[in-house]
ZAMITOR-461079 format. One record per residue: x, y, z of N, C-alpha, C in turn. Coordinates in steps of 0.02 Angstrom, whole numbers, padded with zeros to 5 digits, always signed. Each point is the difference from the previous one (the first is absolute). Layout:
BEGIN
XYZXYZXYZ;...
This chain:
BEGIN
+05483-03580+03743-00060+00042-00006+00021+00073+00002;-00017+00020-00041+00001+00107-00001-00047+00026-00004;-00017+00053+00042-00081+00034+00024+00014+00063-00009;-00026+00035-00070+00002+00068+00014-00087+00032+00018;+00031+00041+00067-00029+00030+00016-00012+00080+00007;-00056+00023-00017+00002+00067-00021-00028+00050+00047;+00006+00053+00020-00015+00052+00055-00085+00011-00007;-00045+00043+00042-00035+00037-00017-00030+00021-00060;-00030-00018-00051-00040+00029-00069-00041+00040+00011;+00027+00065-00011-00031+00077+00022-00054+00018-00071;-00072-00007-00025-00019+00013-00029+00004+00005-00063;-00026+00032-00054+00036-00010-00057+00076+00002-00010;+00004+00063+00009+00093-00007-00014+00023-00067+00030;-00004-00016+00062+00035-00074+00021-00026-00051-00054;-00076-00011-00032+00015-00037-00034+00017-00001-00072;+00015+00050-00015+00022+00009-00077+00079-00018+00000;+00032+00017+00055+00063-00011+00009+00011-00079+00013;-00059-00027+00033+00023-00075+00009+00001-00018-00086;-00068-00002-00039-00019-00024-00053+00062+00038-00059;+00046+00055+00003+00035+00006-00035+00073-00025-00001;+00010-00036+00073+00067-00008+00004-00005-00080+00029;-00047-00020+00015+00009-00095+00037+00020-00030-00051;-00018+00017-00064+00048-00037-00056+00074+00000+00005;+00017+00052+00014+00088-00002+00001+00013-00046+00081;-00039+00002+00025+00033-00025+00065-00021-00082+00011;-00045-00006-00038-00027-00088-00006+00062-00016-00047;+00013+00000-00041+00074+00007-00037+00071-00011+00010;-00005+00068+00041+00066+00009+00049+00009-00073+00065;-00042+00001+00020-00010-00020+00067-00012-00088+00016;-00050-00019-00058-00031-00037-00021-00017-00041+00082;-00071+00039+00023-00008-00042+00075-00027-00039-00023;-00039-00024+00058-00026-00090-00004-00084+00020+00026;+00002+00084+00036-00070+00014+00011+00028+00062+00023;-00081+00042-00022+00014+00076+00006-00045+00000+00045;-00008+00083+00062-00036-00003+00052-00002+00076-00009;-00051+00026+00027-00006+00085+00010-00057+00016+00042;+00011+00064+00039-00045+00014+00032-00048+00058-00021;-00068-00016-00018-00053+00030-00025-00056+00038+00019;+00027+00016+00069-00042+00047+00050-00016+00063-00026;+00035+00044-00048+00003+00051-00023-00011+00012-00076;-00020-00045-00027+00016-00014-00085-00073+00026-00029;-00049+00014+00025-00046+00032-00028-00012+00067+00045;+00020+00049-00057-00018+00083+00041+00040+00010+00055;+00061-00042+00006+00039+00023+00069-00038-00042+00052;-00065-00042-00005-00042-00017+00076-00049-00034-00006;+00030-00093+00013-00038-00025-00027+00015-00058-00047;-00031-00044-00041+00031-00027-00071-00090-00023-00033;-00017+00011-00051-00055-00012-00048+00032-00072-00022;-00046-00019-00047-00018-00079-00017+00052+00028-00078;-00016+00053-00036+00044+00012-00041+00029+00010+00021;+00041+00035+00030+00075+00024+00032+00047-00092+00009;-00056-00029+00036+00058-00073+00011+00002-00032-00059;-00056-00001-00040+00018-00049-00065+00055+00038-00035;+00019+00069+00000+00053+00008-00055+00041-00028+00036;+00021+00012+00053+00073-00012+00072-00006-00065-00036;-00043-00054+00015+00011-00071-00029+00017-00023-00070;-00019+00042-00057+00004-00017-00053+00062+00026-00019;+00056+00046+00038+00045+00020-00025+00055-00058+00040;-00004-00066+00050+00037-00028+00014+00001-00014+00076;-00041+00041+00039-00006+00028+00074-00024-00081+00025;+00030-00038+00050-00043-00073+00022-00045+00023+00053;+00027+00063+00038-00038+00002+00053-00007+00061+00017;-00045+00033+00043-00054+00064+00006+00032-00011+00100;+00038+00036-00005-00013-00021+00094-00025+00085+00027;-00044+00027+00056-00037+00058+00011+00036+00019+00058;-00033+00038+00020+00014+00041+00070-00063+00057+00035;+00011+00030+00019-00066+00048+00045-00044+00014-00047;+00017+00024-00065-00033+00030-00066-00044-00025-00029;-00004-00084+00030-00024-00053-00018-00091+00010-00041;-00020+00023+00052-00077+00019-00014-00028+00056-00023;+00058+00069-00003-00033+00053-00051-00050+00010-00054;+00018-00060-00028-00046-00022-00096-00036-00044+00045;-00067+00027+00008-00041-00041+00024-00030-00055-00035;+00003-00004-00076-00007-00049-00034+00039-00075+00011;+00083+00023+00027+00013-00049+00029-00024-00062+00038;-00053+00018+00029-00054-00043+00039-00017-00056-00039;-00004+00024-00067-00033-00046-00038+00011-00045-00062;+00088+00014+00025+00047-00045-00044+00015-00049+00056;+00022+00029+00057+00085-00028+00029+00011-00054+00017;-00089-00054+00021-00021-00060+00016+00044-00034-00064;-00028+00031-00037+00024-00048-00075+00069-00004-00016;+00043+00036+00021+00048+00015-00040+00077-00009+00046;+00002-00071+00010+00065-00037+00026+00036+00052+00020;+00044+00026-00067+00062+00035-00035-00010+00075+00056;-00034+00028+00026-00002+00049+00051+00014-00010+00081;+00036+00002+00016+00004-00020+00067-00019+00089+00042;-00060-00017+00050+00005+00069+00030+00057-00036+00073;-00019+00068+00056+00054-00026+00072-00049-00060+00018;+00056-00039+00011-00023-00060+00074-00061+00007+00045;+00032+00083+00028-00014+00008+00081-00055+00026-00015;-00035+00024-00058-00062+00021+00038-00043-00069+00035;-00069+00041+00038-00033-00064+00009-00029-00055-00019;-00018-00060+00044-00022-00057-00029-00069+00004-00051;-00005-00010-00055-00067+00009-00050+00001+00073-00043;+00061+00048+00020+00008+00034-00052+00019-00035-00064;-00026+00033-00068-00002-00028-00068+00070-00028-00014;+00029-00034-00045+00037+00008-00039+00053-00041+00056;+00055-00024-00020+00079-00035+00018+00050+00030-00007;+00025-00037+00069+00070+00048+00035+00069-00050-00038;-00008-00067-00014+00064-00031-00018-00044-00036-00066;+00061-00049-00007-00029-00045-00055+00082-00027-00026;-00012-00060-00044+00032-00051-00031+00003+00027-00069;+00047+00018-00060+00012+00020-00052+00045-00029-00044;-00021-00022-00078+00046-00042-00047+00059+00057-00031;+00052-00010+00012+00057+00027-00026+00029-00047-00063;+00054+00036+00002+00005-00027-00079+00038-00079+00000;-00023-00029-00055+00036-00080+00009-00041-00050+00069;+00011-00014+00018-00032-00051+00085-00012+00027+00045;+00024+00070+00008+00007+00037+00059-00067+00024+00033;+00011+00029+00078-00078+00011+00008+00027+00045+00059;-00030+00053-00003+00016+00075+00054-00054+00003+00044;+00010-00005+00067-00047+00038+00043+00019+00055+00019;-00072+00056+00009+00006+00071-00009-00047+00017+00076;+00040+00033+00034-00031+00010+00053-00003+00094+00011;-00059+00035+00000-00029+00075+00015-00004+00018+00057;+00012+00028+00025+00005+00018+00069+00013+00080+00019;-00053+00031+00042-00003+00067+00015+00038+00018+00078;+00039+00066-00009+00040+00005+00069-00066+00042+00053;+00018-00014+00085-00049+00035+00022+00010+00081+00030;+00089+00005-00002+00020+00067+00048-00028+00054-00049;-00029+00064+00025-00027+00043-00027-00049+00006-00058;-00031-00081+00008-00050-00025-00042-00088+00019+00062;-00032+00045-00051-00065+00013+00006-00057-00080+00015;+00026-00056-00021-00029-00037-00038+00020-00035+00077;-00068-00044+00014-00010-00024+00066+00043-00108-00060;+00055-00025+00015+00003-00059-00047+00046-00019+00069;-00019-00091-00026+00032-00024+00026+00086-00001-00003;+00009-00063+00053+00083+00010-00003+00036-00047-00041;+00024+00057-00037+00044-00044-00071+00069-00049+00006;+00019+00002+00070+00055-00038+00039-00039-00061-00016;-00066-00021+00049-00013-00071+00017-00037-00001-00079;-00038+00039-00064-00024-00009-00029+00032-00036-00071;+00074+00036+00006+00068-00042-00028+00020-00057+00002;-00031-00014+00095+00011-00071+00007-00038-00053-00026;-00050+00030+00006-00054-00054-00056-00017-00008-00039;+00013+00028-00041+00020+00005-00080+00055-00028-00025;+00050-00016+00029+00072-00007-00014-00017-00101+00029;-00038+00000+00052-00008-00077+00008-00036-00040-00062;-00055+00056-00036-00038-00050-00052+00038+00011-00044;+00036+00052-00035+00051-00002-00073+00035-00036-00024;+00027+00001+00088+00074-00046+00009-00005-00088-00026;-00070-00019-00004+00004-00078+00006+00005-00008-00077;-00019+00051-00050-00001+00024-00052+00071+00007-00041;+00046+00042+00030+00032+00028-00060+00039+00061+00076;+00064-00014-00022+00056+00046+00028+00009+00052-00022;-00010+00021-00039-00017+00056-00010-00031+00058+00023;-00003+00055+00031-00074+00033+00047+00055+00081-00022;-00033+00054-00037+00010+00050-00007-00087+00044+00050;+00038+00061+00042-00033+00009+00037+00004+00082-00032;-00043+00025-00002-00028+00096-00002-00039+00010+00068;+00055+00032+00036-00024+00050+00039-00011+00069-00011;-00067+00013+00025-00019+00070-00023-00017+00043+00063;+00045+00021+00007+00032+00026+00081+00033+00081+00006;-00033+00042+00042+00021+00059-00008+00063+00008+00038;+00006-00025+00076+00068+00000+00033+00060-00055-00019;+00052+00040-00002+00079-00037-00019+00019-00037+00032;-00022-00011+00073+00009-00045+00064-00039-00080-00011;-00071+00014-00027-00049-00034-00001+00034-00054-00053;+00017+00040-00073+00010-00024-00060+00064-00056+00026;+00055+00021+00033+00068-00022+00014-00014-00072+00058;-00039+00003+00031-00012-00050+00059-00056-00059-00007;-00039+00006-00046-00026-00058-00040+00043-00005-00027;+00060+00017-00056+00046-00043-00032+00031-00040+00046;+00020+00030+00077+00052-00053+00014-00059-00050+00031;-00026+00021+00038-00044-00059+00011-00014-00046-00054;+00011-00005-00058-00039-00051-00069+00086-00006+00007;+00045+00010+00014+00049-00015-00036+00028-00076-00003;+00012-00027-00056+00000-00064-00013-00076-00028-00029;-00061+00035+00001-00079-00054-00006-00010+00039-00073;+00001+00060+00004-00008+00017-00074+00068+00036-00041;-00006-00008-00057+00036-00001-00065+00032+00088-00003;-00052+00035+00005+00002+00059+00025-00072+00063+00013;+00020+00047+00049-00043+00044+00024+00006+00066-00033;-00029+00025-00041+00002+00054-00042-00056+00061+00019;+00037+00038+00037-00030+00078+00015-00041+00030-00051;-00068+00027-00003-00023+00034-00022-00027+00055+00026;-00052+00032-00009-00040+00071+00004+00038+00049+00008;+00060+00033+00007+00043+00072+00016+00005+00030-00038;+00017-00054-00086-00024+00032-00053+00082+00034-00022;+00064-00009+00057+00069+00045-00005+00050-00083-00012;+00031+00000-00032+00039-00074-00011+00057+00000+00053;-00001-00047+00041+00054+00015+00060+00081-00048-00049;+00043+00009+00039+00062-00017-00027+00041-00042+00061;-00065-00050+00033+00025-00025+00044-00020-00104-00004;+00015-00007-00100-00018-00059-00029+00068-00048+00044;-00050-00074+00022+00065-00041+00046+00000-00060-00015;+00006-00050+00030-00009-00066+00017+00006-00023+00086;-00048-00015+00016+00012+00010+00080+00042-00074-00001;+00028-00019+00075+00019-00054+00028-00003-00058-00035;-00068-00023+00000-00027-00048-00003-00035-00023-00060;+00014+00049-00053-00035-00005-00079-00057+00041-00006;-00012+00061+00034-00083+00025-00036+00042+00064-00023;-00017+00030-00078+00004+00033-00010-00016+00058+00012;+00015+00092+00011-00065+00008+00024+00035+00089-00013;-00046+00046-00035-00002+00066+00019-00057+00036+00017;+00017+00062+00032-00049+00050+00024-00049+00008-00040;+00025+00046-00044-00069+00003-00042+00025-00015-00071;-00048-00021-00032+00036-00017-00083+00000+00094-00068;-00054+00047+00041+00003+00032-00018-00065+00039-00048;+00004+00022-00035-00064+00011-00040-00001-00006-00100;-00053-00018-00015-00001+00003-00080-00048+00073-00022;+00021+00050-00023-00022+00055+00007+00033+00068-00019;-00050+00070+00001+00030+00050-00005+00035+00017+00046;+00067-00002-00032+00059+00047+00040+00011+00072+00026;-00025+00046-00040-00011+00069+00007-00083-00008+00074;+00013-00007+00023-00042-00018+00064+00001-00023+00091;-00047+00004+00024+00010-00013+00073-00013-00061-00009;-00010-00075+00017+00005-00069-00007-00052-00009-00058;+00003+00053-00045-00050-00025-00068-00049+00053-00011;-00027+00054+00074-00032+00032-00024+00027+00074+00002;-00056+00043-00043+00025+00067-00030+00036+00045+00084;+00049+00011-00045+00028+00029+00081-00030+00075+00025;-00037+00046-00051-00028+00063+00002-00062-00025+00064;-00037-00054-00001-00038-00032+00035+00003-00006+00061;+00076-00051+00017+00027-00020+00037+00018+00061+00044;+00030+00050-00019+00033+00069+00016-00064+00047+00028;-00035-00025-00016-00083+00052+00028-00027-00030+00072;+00003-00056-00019-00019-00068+00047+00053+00025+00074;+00066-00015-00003+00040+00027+00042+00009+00085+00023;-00031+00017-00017+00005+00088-00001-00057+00031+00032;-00065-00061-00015-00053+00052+00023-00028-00061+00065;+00011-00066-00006-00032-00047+00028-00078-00005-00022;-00015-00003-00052-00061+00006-00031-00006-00063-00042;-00070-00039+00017-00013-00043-00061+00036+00008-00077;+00017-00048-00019+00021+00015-00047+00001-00063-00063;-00035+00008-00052-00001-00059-00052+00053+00007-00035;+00048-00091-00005+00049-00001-00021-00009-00022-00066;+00040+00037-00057+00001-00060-00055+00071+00001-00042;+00019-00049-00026+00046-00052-00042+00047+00062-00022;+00063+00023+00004+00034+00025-00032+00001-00013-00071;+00031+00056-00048+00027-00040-00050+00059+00027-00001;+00028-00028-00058+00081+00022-00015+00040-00051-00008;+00063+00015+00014+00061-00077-00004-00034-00055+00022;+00028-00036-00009-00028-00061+00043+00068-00058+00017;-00026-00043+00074+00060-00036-00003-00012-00073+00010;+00023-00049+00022-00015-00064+00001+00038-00037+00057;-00011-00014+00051+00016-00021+00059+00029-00068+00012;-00006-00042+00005+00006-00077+00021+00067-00034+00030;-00001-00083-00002+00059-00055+00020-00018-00032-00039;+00070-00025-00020+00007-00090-00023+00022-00034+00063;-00036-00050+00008+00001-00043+00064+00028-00079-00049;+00053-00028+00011+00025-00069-00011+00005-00043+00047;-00034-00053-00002-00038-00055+00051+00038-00074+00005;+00026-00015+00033+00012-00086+00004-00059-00030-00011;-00008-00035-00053-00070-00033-00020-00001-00049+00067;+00037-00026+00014+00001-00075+00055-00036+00043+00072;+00043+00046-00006-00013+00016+00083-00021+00068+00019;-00018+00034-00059-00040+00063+00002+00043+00037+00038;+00079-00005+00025+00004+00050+00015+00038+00057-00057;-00003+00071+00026+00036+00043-00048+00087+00006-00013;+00005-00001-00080+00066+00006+00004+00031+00066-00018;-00058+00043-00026+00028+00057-00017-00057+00062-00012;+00014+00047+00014-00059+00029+00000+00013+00090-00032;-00014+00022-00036+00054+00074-00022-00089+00038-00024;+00006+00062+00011-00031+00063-00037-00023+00005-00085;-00020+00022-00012-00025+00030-00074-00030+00077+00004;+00041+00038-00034-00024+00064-00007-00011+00028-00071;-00052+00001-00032+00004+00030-00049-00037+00070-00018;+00033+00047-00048-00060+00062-00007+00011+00027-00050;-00058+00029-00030-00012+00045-00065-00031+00045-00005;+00006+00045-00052-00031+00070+00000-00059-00011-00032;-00030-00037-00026-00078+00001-00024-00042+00024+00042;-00049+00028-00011-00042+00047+00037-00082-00054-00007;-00029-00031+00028-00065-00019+00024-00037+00029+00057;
């Protein structure tokens, strides 16, 4: 099994860059299921009902979220419907929408996808994604060895100590929200693959996507401040994750960096 998975989709530019280049890398790569995180893919905050159908129609299997989750308030009124989105786990019991789920990969295969939000220097009152791992990982498991996990976690401590804790139960733990691609891709002990953050899909000429003139006002004056979407270069973040089909654990796990000067 091979899982590419893709960083952060920072607004348009992130997705023009997915939709101009997943061809070369479905190609290159040829996974067995693609995964990305879609917290940011409409306006930088958020994801629209259009925004996910292109992500899907260009190859995307899965939509996994993070804090950003509920910005597009229209979201409300897809997310029941729509499997292929996973928001976090941890919020509470009877919030909308699903934290894991069971997924057809290519040929027989079948991926469980587990979402999950970190709590250190999180605003957001959520449960604990330690024991919430645990129970998710008991119903998948009877399923399919397989279990690719997105954490969407602001501390490096947080991100690093659910991996070892899963180490050996899932396939691998893939860092999101920092939006900066860490260079600390592994294989722990026991088979879980696992890095910090995978990085971002997005404008490069920027602070994690947005206009840095913004960003630079924001820090200078401490004043409200509305952020929006850089444009300029753009780059493309992700892993190829290669899976022991039998035993889900990881055998290899490496980076993807790509970037271009097109301007969106």
């Amino acid at each position: 099994m091979r899982v590419l998975a893709l960083g952060d989709i920072v607004g348009r530019p992130g997705r023009t860059m997915v939709l101009d280049h997943i061809g070369d890398l479905l190609s290159q790569y040829n996974p067995d299921f693609v995964l990305a995180n879609g917290e940011n893919a409409a306006s930088g905050m958020g994801i629209t009902r259009d925004t996910a159908d292109e992500l899907f129609a260009c190859g995307i299997d899965v939509l996994t979220m993070g804090n950003h989750v509920w910005d597009k308030k229209e979201v409300f009124d897809f997310i029941d419907d729509e499997p292929r989105i996973l928001r976090p786990l941890n919020y509470p019991e009877g919030t909308p929408g699903r934290g894991f789920g069971i997924f057809k990969a290519a040929g027989s295969l079948h991926v469980g996808v587990i979402s999950l939000a970190g709590r250190v220097f999180s605003p957001a009152h959520l449960d604990c994604p330690f024991r919430l791992a645990d129970r998710a990982i008991s119903i998948l498991s009877q399923d399919t060895p397989i279990i690719i996990l997105d954490f969407h976690a602001e501390a490096t401590s947080e991100k690093i100590a659910l991996a070892w804790y899963l180490d050996g139960r899932v396939s691998a733990v893939l860092g999101t929200h920092t939006h900066v691609q860490t260079a600390d891709e592994q294989v722990l002990p026991s088979g879980t693959g696992y890095i910090t953050d995978l990085g971002m899909t997005g404008p490069s000429h920027s602070v994690i996507g947005v206009k840095t003139d913004l960003v630079l006002r924001h820090f200078l004056t401490q004043l409200p401040t509305r952020f929006e979407v850089a444009r300029g270069p753009r780059i493309l973040c992700g892993v190829i994750v290669d899976i022991d089909d039998a035993t889900g654990k990881c055998r290899h796990l490496s980076r993807i960096f790509l970037s271009d000067n097109t301007v969106c």
